[in-house]
N, C-alpha and C positions, 0 to 999 in steps of 0.2 A: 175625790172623796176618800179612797183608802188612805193618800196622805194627809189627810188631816187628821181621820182616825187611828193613826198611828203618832201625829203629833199629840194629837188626845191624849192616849193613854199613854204618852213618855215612854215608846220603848226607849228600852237601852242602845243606847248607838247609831238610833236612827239619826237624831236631827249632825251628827259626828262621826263618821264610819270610818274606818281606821282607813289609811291610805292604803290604795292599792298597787301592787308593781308586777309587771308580765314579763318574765324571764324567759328566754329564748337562747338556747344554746348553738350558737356556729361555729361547730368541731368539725375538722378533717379538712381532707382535700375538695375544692372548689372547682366543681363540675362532674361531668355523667361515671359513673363505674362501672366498671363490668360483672361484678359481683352483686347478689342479692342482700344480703348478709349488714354489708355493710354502704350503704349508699351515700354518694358524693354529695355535697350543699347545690343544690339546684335551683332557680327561682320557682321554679313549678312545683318540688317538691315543700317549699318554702308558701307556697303561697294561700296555703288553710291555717297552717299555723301563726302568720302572721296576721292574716284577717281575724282568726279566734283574739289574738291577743289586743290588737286594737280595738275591737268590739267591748271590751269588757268593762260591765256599769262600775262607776267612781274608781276609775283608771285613773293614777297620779303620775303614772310615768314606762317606758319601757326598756329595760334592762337587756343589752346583748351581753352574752357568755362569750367572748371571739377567741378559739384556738383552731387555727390555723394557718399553717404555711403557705395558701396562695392555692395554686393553679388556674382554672381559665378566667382570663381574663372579662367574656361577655359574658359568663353567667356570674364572676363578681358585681360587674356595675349594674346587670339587672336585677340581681338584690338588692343594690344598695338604691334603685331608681324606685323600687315598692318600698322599700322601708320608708322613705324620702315622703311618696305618692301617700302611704296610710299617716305617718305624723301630722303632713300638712293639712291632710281632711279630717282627723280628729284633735287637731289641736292637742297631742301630747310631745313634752321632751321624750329625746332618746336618750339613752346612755349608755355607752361600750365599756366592755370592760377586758382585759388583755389577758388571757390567761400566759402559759408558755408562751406561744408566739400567736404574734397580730402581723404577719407580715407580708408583702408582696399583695397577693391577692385579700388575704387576710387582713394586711392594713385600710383597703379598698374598703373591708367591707366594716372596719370603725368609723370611716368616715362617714360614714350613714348617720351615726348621732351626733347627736347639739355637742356632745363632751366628751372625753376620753381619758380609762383611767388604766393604769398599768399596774402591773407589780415592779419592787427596785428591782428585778431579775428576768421578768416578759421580754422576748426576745421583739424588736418592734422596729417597722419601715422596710425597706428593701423595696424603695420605690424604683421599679427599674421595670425589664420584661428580656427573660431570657428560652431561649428555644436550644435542645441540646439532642444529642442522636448518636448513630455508629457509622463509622463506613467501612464497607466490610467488599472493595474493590480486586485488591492481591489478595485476599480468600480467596474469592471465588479463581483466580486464575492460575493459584497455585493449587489447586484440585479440581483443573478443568474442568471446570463449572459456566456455562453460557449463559450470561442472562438476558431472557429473549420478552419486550417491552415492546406492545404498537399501542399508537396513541392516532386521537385526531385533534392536531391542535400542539403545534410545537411545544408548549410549555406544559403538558400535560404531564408529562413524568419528570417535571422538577425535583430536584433536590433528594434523587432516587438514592438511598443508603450504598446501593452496590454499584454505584455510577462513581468514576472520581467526580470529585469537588469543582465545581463549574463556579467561576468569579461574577459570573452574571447572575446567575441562578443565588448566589448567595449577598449579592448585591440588591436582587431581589425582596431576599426575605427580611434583610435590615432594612428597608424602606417600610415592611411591615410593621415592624418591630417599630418604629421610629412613631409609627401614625400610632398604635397601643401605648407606647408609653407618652405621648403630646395629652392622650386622653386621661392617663392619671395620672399626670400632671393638673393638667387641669380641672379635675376632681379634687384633687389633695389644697389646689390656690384657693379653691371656692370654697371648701368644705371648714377648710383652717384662717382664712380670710381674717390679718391681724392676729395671729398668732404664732407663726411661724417665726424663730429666731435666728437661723442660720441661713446664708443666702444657696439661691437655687443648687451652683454649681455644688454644695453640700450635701444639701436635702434628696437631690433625685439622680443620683451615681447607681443606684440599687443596693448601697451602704446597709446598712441596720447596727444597732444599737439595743440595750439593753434597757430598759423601761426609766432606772434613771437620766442616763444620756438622751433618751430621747423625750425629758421634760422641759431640757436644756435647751434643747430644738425647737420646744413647741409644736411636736409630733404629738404630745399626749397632754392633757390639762392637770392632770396630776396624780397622783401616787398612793392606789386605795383597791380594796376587795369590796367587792360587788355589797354582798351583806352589810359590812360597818360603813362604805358610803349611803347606801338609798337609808340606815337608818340613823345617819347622822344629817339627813338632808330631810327627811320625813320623819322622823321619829322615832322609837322604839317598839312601838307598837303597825310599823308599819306590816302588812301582809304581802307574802311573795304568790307569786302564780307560776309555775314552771308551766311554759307551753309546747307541745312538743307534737311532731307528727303523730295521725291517728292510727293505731294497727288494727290493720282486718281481725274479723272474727276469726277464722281461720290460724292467725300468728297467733292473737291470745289463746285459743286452746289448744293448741300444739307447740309451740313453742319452735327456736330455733332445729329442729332435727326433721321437720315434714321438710325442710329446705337443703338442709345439708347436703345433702347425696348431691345436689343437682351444680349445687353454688361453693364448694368449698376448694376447688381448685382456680376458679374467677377470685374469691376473697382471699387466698393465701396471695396471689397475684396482688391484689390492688394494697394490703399488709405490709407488702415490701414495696410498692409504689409510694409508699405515703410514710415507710420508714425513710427513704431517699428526699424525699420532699422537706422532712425535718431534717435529715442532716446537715443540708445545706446550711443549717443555721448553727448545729454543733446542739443538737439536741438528740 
């Protein structure tokens, strides 16, 4: 009855409503942080926001922001297995879009949408999975230092920093390493399925590329900012929806400083974590 009433009286824009597009920012490092301040892309933390943004009446499409260099690897695919799960049950395209970088984990998490678009300069790919550390063995012995470890369960203090380097133990970990990246691998064949231009042994070295080279690849569908594509593909009059986590009553009336005292040496921490995370890429 109200639609008809409304077709009655011709409102404006009823029976035509401008397209609508839910933009979703996935900035920083990928998984949990130690810091309050500034918190890691989590699926959990992810998962009101993206329900918000699927939900939304005369929804034409759903835009990812993607800047990021990566890190975990299970909490990248479990993003990208909800983005996947809400597309398919409401019937909307996605669309990535690459800012700085889309890579490693971050690449992971463009493959989520139907498309991908870069900038000529988005750093993008680094299909690969690397684990990195110290060992810090002749320390400890050249300042008689003992390091005293009981376990139950031989393999329990694998791959101990202050331990030398064990050929088994580290025969180990690339077995892991091996089954993680078999996985996005096979994420990236299904995801880009006829699109990919360059053969395997190219594409998944853990390489990257520059958003031009990697259109060349078929790593990205092609070469555009978020804004001048969804309104060259919708219109000009198309509407944005930025959706974003919701902040407690508490953050909005206080602001970042009721937190500070407690969390600012955990966030100068994870600051230089995730400065280390981009340089790998020369950012």
């Amino acid at each position: 009855m109200i639609r008809s009433w409304l077709h009655a009286l011709r409102v404006p824009g009823f029976r035509n409503p401008k397209p609508l597009v839910a933009v979703i920012r996935l900035a920083g490092v990928i998984g949990e942080r130690s810091g309050g301040l500034r918190p890691g892309l989590t699926a959990a933390a992810l998962v009101q926001p993206l329900e918000r943004a699927f939900a939304l009446q005369g929804l034409s499409a759903v835009a990812l922001a993607i800047n990021s260099p990566g890190g975990a690897p299970a909490q990248s695919s479990l993003i990208v297995k909800r983005i996947r799960a809400l597309a398919e049950q409401h019937k909307i395209p996605v669309i990535a879009f690459a800012e700085d970088v889309a890579a490693s984990g971050g690449y992971m998490l463009a493959c989520a949408a139907d498309e991908i678009f870069a900038d000529d300069t988005s750093i993008v790919g680094s299909i690969g999975v690397i684990s990195a550390g110290f060992g810090f063995p002749e320390l400890l012995k050249r300042y008689g230092i003992e390091r005293r470890v009981y376990t139950a369960g031989e393999n329990k203090g694998m791959l101990d920093p202050f331990q030398p380097e064990d050929a088994g133990e580290v025969a180990h970990l690339k077995d892991l390493q091996r089954d993680v990246h078999d996985a996005f691998k096979e994420l990236v064949r299904a995801r880009r399925a006829g699109k990919l231009k360059a053969p395997e042994e190219e594409l998944f070295t853990g390489a990257f590329w520059t958003g031009r080279r990697a259109l060349a690849l078929g790593l990205v569908d092609g070469i555009g900012e978020l804004t001048q594509v969804m309104r060259e593909r919708y219109g000009e009059n198309v509407r944005f929806r930025p959706i974003g986590a919701r902040q407690s009553w508490l953050a909005r009336r206080f602001g970042l400083g009721a937190r500070l005292g407690a969390t600012v040496g955990a966030d100068l921490f994870d600051l230089v974590e995730e400065r280390l995370w981009r340089a790998r890429f020369g950012l």
